[in-house]
N, C-alpha and C positions, 0 to 999 in steps of 0.2 A: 456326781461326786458323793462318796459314802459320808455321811457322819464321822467316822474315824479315820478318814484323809487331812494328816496336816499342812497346810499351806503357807507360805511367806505373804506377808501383808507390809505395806510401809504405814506408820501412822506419822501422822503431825503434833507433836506432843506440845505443848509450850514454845514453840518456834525450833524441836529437834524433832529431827525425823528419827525416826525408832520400827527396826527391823523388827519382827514377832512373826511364830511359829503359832497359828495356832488354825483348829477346828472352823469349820463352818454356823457351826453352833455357838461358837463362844460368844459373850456379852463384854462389852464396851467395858463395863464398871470392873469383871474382872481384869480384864487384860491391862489395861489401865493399873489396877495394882498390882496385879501381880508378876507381869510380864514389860512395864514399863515401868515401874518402881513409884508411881504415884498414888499412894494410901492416904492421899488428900483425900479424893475419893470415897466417901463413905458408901458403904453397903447397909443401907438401912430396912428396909422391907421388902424388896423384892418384886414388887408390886406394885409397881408405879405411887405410890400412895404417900410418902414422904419425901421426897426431893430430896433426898441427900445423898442421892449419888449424881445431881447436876453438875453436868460439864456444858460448856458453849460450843459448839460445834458452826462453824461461822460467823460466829457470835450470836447465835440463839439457843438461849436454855436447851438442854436437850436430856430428857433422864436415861442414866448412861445403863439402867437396871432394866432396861429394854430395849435397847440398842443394838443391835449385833457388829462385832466390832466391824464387820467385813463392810460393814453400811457407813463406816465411817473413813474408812479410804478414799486418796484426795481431798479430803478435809482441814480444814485447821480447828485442832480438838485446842481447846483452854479451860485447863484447873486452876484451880485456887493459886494455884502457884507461880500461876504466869502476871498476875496481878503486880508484884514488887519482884525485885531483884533477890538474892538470898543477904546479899549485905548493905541493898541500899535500902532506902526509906518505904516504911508501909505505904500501901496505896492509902487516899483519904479512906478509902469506907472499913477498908480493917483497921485505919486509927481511929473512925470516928467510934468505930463497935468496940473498940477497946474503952475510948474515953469517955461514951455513956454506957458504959457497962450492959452492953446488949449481949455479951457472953458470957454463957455459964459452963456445961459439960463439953461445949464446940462441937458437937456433934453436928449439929444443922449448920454451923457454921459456915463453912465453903459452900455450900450448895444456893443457902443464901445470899451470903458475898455475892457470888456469880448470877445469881438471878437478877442482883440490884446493879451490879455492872451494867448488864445489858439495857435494863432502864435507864439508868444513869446515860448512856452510850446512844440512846434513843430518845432521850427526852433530860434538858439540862437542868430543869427544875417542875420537878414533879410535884404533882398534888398527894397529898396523904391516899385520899383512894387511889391513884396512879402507884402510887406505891404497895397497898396493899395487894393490890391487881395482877401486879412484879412478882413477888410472893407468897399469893395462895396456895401453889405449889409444894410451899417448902413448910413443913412441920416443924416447930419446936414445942419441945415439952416441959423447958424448964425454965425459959423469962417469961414466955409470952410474949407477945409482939409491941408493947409501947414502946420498948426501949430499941429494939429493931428498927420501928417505925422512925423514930426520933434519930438515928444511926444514920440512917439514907438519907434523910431529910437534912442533916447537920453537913454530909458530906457532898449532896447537891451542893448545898453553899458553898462549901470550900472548893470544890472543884472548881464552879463560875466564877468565886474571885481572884482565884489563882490562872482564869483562861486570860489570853490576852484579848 
């Protein structure tokens, strides 16, 4: 198959299946925005190096800036976005990141979010290093990680006292 043969792929986008056109080349992180309308998605480096184009891909982190989308067929892909409803209530850890002000420019924002899911998802109360562990991946440039840290950590709680 040439490089410039376009192909039909189905993805799993958020729980919607989404038909796309695209290259054997193409990357997760683009198709994702630009071809399934999710600019949650950040394109940060290019280079596996900053985590902010993390999406869960069965629910494990997965950096979607090296991905080829075709690699992700039959999968269930999850962005930031699948986290809360559009009109119902934040999930805990985007409230807790709002209410200790763990975001600043949001750029790393989603990537992190989704990283701290999956620990979250894996382990119901996690240790500070557990947590940093979650997240070395994901670069931020503008709090710095206390209040990230303290973000995950606040929303472990809430989630275990809110399980039955």
């Amino acid at each position: 198959m040439s490089k410039s043969t376009k192909f039909e792929i189905e993805l799993n986008v958020d729980g919607e299946v989404i038909e796309v056109s695209i290259r054997s080349h193409h990357l997760l992180v683009d198709v994702l925005r630009n071809e399934c309308g999710r600019v949650c998605v950040k394109e940060g480096c290019e280079s596996a190096s900053c985590g902010a184009c993390t999406v869960l891909i069965d629910g494990t982190p997965r950096l979607s800036c090296i991905t080829l989308a075709v690699d992700a067929v039959g999968t269930d892909i999850c962005t930031v976005e699948s986290l809360s409803a559009p009109a119902g209530p934040l999930h805990p850890l985007q409230a807790s990141f709002i209410e200790n002000h763990a975001i600043q420019c949001g750029f790393c924002t989603p990537g992190m979010l989704l990283s701290a899911s999956a620990l979250l998802q894996a382990k119901s109360n996690p240790t500070a290093d557990e947590i940093k562990e979650a997240i070395c991946g994901n670069i931020c440039r503008c709090t710095g990680y206390v209040r990230i840290i303290q973000s995950i950590a606040a929303a472990a709680k809430a989630i275990h006292r809110s399980s039955p």
